[in-house]
N, C-alpha and C positions, 0 to 999 in steps of 0.2 A: 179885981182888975190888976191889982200890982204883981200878984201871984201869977195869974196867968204872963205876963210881961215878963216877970222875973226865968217862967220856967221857957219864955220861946227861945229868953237870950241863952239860956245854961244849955239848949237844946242844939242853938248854934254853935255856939263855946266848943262844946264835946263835938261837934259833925268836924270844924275845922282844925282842930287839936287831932283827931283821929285821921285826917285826910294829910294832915301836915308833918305829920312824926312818920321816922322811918319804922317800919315794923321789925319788929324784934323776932329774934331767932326763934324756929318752932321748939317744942320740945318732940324726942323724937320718942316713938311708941317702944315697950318694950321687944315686940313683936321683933321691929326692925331692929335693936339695939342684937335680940339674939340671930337676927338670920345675919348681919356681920360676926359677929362671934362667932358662928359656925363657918362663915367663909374664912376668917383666918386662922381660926382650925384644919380648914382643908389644905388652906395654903402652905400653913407651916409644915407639912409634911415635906415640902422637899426645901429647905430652910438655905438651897445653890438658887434657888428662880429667882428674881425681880419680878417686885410688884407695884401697884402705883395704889396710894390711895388719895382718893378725894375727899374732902371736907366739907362742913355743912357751908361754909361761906367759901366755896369756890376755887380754895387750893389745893393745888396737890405735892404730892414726896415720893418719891422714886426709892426703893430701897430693897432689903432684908429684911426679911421677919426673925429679931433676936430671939425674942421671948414671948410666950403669950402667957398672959394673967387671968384670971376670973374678970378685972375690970378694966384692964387695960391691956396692950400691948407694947412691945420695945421693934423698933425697927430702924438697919440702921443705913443711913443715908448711902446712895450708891456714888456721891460726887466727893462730897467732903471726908466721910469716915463716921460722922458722928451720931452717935443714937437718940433716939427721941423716942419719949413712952407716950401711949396717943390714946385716951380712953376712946369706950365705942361709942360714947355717947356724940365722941366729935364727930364721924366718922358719919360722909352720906355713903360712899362704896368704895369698896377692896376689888381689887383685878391683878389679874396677871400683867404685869410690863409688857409692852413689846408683841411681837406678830400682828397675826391678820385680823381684824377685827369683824363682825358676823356682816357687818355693813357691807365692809369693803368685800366678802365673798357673794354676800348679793348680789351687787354691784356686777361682778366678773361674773355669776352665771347668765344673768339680764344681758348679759352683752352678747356671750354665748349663745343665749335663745337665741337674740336676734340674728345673729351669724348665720347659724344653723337653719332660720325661718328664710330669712334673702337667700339661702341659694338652694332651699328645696321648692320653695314657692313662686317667688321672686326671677329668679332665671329660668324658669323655663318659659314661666308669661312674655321677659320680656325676648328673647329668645326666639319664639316662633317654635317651639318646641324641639329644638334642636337643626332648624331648618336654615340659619345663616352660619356663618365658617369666622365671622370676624369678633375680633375682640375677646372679652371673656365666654363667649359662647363657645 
């Protein structure tokens, strides 16, 4: 009887200890740790670009890629000057700074469709098929 008592509380214990504490950082796979590794191998090749990298908790850093290491990188800030070496293990993703990003050209062909669709479609229906003189017709 006490036994079972004892385990429903330790059962509670652990559900609200588990529900209550912030969860802690993942560990990240090697898998991931090497496909950044090989991005900022890609990247380093032209060592004039900005690039931004993201962190597993949310920040980012704008910069140069100084130097790349087996386990870390050096890159160096684009505002201040100053370098910072950044293992991969921090590291949720590497990008180019700056331009168009895939979104934002989606975005502009999706508009284009639709452009393209209202006045091949779209005006002639409303149009009369070229039978009125006024307006955009």
């Amino acid at each position: 009887m006490i036994k079972s008592k004892l385990a429903i509380a330790l059962s509670a214990i652990m559900t609200v200890v588990s529900f209550g504490l912030p969860a802690t950082a993942q560990a990240q796979s090697t898998t991931d740790v090497e496909k950044i590794r090989m991005k900022v191998q890609t990247l380093s090749a032209n060592r004039n670009a900005p690039i931004e990298v993201k962190f597993r908790d949310r920040t980012k850093v704008k910069g140069y890629i100084n130097s790349v290491e087996p386990v870390s990188f050096t890159i160096k800030d684009s505002k201040d000057g100053t370098s910072h070496s950044i293992a991969y293990s921090e590291v949720e993703s590497v990008s180019k700074a700056g331009g168009v990003s895939t979104k934002t050209w989606l975005i502009l062909g999706g508009v284009a469709v639709g452009a393209v669709t209202t006045w091949l479609i779209v005006k002639p229906a409303v149009c009369d098929g070229g039978a009125q003189t006024r307006g955009a017709c």
